[in-house]
N, C-alpha and C positions, 0 to 999 in steps of 0.2 A: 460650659463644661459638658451638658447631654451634648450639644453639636459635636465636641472632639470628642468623647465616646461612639457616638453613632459613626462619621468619618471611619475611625481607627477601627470599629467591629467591620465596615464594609469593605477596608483595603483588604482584614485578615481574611475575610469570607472572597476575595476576590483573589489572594495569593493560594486561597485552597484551593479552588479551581483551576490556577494554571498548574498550581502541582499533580493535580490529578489528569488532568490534560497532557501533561508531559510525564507522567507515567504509564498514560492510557499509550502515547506514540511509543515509549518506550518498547511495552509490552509487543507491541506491532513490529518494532524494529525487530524483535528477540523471536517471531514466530517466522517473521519473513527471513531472515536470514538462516534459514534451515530450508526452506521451502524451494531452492530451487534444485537442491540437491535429489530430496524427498522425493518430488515430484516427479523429476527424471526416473527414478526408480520403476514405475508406473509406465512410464511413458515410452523407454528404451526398450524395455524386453516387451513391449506392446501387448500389457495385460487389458488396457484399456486405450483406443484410439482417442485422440485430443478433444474431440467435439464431446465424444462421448463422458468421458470424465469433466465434462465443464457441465455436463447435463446434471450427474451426478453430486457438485457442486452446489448448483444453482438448487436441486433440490432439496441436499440437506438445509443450506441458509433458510429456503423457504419454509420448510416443516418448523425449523429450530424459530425465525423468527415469527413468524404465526402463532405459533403455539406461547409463546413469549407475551406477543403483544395481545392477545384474545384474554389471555389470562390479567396480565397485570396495567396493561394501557387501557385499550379501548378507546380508544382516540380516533376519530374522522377527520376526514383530509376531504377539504374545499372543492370540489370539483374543477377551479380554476387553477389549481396546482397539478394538475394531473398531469398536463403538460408537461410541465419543469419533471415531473418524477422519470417520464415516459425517458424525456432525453437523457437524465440522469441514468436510466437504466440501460441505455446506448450504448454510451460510454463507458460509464461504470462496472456493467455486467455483461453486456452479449460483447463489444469488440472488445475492452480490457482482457475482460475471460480467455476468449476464444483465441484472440492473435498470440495472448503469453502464452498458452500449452501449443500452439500451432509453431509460433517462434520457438519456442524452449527443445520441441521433437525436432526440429533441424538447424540449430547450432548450437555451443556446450554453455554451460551456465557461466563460465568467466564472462564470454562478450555479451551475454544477455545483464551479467552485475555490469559490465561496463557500461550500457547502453541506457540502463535505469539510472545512471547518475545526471544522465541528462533531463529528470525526472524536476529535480527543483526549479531550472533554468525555464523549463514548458512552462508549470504553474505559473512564475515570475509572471509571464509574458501575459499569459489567460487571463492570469487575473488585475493586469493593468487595462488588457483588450475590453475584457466582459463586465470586471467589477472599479474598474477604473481608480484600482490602485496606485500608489506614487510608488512608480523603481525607484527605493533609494540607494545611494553609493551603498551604504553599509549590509544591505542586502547582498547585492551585488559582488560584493566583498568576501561576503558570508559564506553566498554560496561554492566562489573559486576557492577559496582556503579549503573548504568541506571536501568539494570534488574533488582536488587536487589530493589531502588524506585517503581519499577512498579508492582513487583510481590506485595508490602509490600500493595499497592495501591490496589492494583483488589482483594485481601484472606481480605483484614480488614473488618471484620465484615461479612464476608460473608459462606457460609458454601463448601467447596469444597468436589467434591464427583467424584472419579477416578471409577466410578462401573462399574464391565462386563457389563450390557446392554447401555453402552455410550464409550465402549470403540473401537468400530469403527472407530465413528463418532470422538474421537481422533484421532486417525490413520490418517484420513483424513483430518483434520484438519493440523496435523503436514507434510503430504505429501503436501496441499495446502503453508504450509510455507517455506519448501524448493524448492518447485515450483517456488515462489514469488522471492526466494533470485538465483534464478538462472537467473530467467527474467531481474531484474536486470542488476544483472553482463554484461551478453549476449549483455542489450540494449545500451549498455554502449556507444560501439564504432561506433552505428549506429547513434546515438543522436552528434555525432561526428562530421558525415558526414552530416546528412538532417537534415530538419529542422521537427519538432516533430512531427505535423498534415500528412507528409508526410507519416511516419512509421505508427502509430497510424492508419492510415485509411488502410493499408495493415494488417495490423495485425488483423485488425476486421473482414477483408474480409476473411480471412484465417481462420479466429479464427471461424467464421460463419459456414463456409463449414464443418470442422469437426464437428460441436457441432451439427449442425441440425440435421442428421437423428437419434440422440440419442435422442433428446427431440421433436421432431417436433409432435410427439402424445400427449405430455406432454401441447403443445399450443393450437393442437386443443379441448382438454378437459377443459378450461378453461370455467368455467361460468362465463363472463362478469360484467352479470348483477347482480350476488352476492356479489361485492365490498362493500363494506364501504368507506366512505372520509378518515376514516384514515388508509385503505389499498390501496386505490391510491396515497394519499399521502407518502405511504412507498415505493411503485413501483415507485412511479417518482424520489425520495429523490436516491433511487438505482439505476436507470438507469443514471438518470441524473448526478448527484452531485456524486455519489460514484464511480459510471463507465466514463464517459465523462469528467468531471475537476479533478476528483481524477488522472486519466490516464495521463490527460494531464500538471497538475502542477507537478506529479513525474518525466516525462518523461523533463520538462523543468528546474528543477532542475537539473539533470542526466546530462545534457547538461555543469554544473558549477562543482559540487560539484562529489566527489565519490561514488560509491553505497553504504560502508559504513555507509557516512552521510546520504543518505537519509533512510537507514533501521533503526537507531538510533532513528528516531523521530517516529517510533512505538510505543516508551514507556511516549511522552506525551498525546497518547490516554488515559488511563485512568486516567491520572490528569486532563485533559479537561472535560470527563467523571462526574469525583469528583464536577470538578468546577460549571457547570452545573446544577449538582445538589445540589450545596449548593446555588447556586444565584436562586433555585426555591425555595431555604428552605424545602426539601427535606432531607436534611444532613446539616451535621455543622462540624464549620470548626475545628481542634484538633490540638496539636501538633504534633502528632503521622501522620496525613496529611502534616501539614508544610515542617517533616522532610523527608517524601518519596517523596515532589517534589523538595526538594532540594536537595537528591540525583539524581533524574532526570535529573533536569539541569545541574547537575558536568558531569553527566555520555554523555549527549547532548555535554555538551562544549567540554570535551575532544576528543571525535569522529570528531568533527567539526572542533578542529584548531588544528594546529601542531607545536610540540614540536621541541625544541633546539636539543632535542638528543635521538635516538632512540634506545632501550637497547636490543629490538628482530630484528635479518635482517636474 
């Protein structure tokens, strides 16, 4: 009788956590999907050059989590993990960072959402490469239904344009998304270990040191006093919101769930996106939408839970 009490308190305490894990990705989904518009705003009328706003980034995460972790962790980190943090902060902060605002200033945010879908398939692969996961069918599955919702999502109605003079800013765009899926994988087994503010606030420091002296010009040529309210408002929405809890509810998921599942929930940004904009009345809602969030979610659920039996090992 204690035995089946104890079991059943440990599954409830284990379903709490993927709930909060999958509302942690949620909330991720729901900041990124505004974020690439926001950011453009910034970046088009060239308030801020790309390196230089990624400076700006990396600092507020750092102040935000330093100040976070000084106060309520205080937690030390092995000196043989500094490593693992160092390349996490590679990928993670100086090329993720830098190639997305480098790609996003020269080509429009359609082919950069299109090129991020390719974001779940990278992880797939990293994490069979690095952490020697089993690809299974229903993964696999998971993923093309999702893609397939999100692609169908982000082209409807909208005109896509693959042209040599944007095809860079592709380039980087897609180097930014196997960045992302490396970082991932990599922070997988640190989130393991510490607790998440502890990494997170090395990572920034790390991430700081290489990025300055490539943009530090980049900051001091800022004109201030030429903001607008809703080019601060885009800078805090990015420093804040997209860099400091974006960081920190992926890396606390990370903590439950696989990198898989958290790359997955890249393809409810543009149905949040969609949704957004039909509740300003901006768009309306179709079937032709109905049916590309409801391969979203098949393509979500399968990535997220696990099957009886797996057909790829």
């Amino acid at each position: 009788m204690i035995l089946q009490v104890y079991i059943r308190g440990a599954k409830t305490k284990h379903m709490s956590k993927q709930l909060q894990a999958h509302a942690a990705l949620l909330a991720v989904a729901l900041i990124y999907g505004a974020n690439y518009s926001i950011a453009k705003i910034v970046l088009d009328d060239e308030y801020v050059q790309p390196i230089g706003f990624i400076i700006l980034r990396i600092l507020a995460g750092l102040v935000l989590f330093t100040l976070t972790h000084l106060v309520f962790i205080r937690e030390k980190v092995d000196r043989s993990d500094f490593t693992r943090i160092l390349i996490c902060s590679v990928f993670g902060i100086a090329i993720n960072m830098c190639f997305f605002f480098l790609g996003l200033k020269e080509t429009s945010p359609i082919n950069a959402s299109l090129i991020m879908t390719m974001t779940p398939l990278l992880v797939l692969i990293a994490s069979a490469i690095i952490l020697k996961e089993v690809i299974t069918t229903r993964k696999i599955i998971g993923i093309a239904i999702g893609a397939t919702g999100a692609i169908l999502l982000i082209t409807y109605g909208q005109q896509i344009s693959f042209r040599s003079s944007q095809f860079l800013g592709d380039i980087l765009i897609f180097i930014n998304a196997s960045s992302y899926a490396i970082y991932l994988v990599l922070v997988k087994k640190l989130m393991e270990k510490y607790h998440q503010m502890t990494i997170l606030r090395w990572m920034f420091t790390l991430g700081l040191v290489m990025v300055l002296p490539f943009g530090i010009n980049d900051v001091h040529a800022i004109d201030w006093d030429s903001f607008t309210p809703i080019v601060w408002f885009s800078i805090v929405y990015v420093c804040v919101l997209s860099t400091f809890f974006a960081y920190l509810f992926n890396t606390t998921a990370l903590k439950v769930v696989n990198p898989s599942v958290v790359s997955i929930y890249i393809y409810l940004q543009p149905l949040i996106a969609a949704a957004i904009s039909i509740s300003l009345g901006k768009d309306v809602l179709s079937t032709f939408k109905i049916v590309a969030a409801a391969l979203i979610f098949v393509g979500v659920y399968l990535v997220s839970t696990r099957g009886k039996t797996d057909l790829i090992q």
